[in-house]
C-alpha positions in Angstrom: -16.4 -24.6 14.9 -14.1 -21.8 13.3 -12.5 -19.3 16.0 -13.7 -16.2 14.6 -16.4 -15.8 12.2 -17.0 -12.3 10.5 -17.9 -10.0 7.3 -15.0 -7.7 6.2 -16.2 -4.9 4.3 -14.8 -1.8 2.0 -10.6 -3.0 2.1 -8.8 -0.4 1.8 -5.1 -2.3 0.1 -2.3 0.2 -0.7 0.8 -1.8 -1.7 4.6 -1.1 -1.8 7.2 -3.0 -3.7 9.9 -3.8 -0.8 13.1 -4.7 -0.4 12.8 -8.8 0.6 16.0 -7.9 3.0 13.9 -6.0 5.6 11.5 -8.8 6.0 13.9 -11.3 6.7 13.5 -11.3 10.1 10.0 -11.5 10.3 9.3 -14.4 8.3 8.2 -17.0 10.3 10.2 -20.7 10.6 8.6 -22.7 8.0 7.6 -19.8 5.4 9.6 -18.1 2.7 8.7 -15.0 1.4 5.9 -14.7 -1.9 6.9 -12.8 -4.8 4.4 -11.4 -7.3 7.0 -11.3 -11.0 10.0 -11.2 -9.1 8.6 -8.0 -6.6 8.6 -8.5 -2.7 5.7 -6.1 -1.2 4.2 -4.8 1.8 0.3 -3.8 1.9 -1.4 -1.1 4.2 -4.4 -2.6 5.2 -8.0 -0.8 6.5 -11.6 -2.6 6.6 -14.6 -2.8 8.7 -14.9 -6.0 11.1 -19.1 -6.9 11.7 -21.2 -9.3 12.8 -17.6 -10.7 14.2 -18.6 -13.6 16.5 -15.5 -15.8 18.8 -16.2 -19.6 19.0 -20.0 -19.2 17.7 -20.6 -16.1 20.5 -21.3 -12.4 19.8 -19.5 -10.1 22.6 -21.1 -6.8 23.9 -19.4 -3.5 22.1 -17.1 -5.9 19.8 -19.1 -7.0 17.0 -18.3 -4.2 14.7 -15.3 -1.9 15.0 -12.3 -0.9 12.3 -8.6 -2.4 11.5 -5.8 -1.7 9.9 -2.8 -3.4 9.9 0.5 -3.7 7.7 1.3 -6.7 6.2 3.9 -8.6 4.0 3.2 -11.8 1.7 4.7 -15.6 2.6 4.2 -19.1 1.1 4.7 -22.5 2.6 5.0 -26.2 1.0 3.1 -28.7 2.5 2.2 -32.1 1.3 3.0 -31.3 -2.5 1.2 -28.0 -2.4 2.1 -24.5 -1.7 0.3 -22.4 1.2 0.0 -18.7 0.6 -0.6 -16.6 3.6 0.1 -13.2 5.2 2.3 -12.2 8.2 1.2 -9.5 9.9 3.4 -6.5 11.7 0.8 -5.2 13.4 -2.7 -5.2 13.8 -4.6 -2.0 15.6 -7.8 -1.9 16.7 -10.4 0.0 18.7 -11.3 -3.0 20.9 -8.9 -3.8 23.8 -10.8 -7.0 24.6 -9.7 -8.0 20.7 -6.1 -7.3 21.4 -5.5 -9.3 24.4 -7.6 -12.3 22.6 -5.4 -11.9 19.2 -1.9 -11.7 21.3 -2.9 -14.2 23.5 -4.2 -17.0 21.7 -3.0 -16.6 18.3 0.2 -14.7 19.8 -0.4 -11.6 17.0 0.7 -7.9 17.2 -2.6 -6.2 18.1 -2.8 -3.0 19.8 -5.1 -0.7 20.7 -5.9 3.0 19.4 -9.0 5.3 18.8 -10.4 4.9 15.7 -13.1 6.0 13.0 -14.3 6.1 9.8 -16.9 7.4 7.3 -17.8 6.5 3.8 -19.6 8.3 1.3 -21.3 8.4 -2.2 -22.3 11.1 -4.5 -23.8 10.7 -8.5 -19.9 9.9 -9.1 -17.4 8.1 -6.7 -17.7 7.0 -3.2 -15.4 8.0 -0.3 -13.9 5.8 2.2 -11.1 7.0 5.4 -10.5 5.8 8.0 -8.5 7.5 10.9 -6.7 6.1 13.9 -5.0 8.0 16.7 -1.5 7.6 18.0 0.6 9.8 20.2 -1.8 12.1 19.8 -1.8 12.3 15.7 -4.6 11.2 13.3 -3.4 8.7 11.1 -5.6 9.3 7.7 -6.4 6.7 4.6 -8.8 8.4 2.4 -9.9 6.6 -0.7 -12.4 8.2 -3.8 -13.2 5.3 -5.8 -15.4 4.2 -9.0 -19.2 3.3 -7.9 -19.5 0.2 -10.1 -17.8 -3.2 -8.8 -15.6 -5.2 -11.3 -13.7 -8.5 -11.2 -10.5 -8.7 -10.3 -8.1 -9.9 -12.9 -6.4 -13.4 -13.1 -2.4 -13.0 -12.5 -2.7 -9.5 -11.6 -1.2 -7.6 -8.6 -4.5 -7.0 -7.1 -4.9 -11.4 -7.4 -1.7 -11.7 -5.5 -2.6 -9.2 -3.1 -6.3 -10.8 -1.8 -5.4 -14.4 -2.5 -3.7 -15.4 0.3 -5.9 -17.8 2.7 -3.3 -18.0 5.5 -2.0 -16.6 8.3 1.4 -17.0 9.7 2.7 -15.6 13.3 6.3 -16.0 14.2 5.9 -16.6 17.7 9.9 -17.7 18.0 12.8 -18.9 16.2 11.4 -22.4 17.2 7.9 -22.2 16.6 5.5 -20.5 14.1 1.5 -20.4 14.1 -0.6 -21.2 11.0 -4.1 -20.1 10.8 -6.6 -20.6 8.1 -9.1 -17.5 6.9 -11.4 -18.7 4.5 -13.4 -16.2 1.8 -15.0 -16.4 -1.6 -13.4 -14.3 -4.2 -13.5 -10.5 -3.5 -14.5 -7.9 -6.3 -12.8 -4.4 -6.1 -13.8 -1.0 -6.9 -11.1 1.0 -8.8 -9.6 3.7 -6.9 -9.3 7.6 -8.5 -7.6 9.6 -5.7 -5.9 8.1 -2.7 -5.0 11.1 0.4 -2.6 9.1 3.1 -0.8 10.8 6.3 0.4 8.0 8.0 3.6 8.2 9.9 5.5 4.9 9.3 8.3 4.7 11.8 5.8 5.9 14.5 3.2 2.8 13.6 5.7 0.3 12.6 9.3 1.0 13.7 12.5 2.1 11.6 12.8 -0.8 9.8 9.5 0.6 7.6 10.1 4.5 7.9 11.2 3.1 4.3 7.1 3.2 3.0 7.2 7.0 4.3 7.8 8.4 0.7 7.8 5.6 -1.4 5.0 5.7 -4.4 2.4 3.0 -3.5 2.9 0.5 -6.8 -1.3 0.1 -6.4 -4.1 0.9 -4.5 -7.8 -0.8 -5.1 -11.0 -1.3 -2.8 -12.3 -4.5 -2.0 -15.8 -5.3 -1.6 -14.9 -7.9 0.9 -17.4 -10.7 2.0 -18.0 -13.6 5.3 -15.4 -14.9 5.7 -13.6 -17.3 9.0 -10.8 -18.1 11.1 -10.2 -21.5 11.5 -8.4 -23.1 15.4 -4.2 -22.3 14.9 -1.8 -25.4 14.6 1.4 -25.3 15.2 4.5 -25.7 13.0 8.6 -26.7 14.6 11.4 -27.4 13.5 10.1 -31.5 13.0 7.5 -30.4 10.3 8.7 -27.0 9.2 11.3 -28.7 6.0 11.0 -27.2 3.0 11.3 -28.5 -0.6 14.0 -28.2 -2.6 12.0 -26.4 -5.6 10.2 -22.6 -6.0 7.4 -21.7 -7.5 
C-alpha cells in the first residue's frame, strides 16, 4: 500500500535559474544536482492537495488543504539508470497534523501557516492565487492563464521541471531518504500575467533572498492529476556510490 495517496490540482511552477553553489549543501548523500542545458534551478511551487488519504485512511479536516514549497532538482544512479527527483526546502501547509507526519516519518521541512486560495474563469483566462501568512504578511502567487490545456513539450524546461518522480530528504551527512511519487504525464495551461509578493529570506533563509528580484526564467500551470507516495528507503554511505559518468 502507497503512504499517501492524493490528486494535485492547478500547480502553480515559477522557476529561477540558480547558482548550483548555493545548493551545495542541501543535496542529499547519494544525489548530485540535475541540470536542464547546463542551467541549475530552483521552482516556487503552489497546488491543491484532495482526496489525500495516509496508508489507505482519510483523516477528518486534512483531506483537502493548499502547499507550496520551494524546491531544487537532483538525480541519482542506481543499477544502470538515473533517478530524477526533487529536494525540497520547505514545505508549508495549513494542516499541523501534516507537518508533524511529513517531519517525522519522512524527516521533511513542513511547517505550518494560514492559507487560502481562489480560482477563477471569465470568456478569456482563468485566475489562480494562493496566499499564505507569515509574521503577519500575506505571501501572494497570482496566476492569469490561457483556458485551453496543451501538451507539454518533449526536452523543454517545463519537461524538466514536472518530470521528476523522486523525492530526496537529507536527513544527515550520513543518511538520505528516497521516496517515490508516481503520476501520469501532466498537461499545462500557459500563463499570461504572473503577480508575486513573496518575501524570500523570510520563507527560506538568506541563502535564497537571491530569488527576491531575480526574473523567473518560466512560469506555466499544471493540470495535475492522482498521483502516490510510495514507503521511504533509505540510502548510506554503503549504497550511496556514484558512477564515474554524467548524463
Amino acid at each position: 500500500m502507497s503512504f499517501l495517496s492524493a490528486k494535485w490540482e492547478n500547480l502553480a511552477l515559477i522557476n529561477y535559474e540558480i547558482d548550483a553553489a548555493i545548493l551545495e549543501k542541501y543535496v542529499p548523500l547519494g544525489t548530485e544536482l540535475d541540470f536542464h542545458n547546463g542551467k541549475c534551478y530552483a521552482s516556487l511551487v503552489a497546488f491543491i492537495f484532495k482526496e489525500t488519504k495516509v496508508l489507505g485512511i482519510k483523516f477528518p479536516f486534512h483531506i483537502n488543504f493548499e502547499e507550496v514549497n520551494l524546491r531544487f532538482y537532483v538525480k541519482r544512479f542506481e543499477n544502470g539508470n538515473w533517478k530524477r527527483g526533487v529536494v525540497f526546502i520547505k514545505e508549508i501547509v495549513p494542516k499541523k497534523a501534516i507537518t508533524i507526519i511529513a517531519n517525522t516519518l519522512y524527516h521533511e521541512h513542513y511547517e505550518t501557516q494560514q492559507m487560502r486560495h481562489c480560482n477563477t474563469e471569465n470568456e478569456f483566462s482563468k485566475t489562480f492565487s494562493y496566499e499564505w501568512l507569515v509574521d503577519k504578511k500575506w505571501n501572494t502567487i497570482q496566476l492569469q492563464t490561457d483556458k485551453e490545456y496543451k501538451a507539454i513539450e518533449i526536452d523543454s524546461e517545463a519537461e524538466f521541471i514536472t518530470e521528476h518522480y523522486f523525492g530526496y530528504t537529507k536527513y544527515n551527512d550520513q543518511k538520505t531518504f528516497e521516496y517515490e511519487v508516481r503520476h501520469p504525464r501532466w498537461e499545462q495551461l500557459e500563463v499570461k500575467n504572473l503577480e508575486l509578493d513573496v518575501d524570500f529570506t523570510r520563507n527560506y533563509g538568506t541563502d535564497f533572498s537571491v530569488l527576491q528580484n531575480a526574473k523567473p526564467s518560466s512560469v506555466f500551470l499544471a493540470k495535475g492529476s492522482a498521483v502516490t507516495v510510495e514507503n521511504k528507503k533509505t540510502i548510506t554511505h554503503e549504497n550511496a556510490r556514484k558512477p564515474n559518468l554524467t548524463l
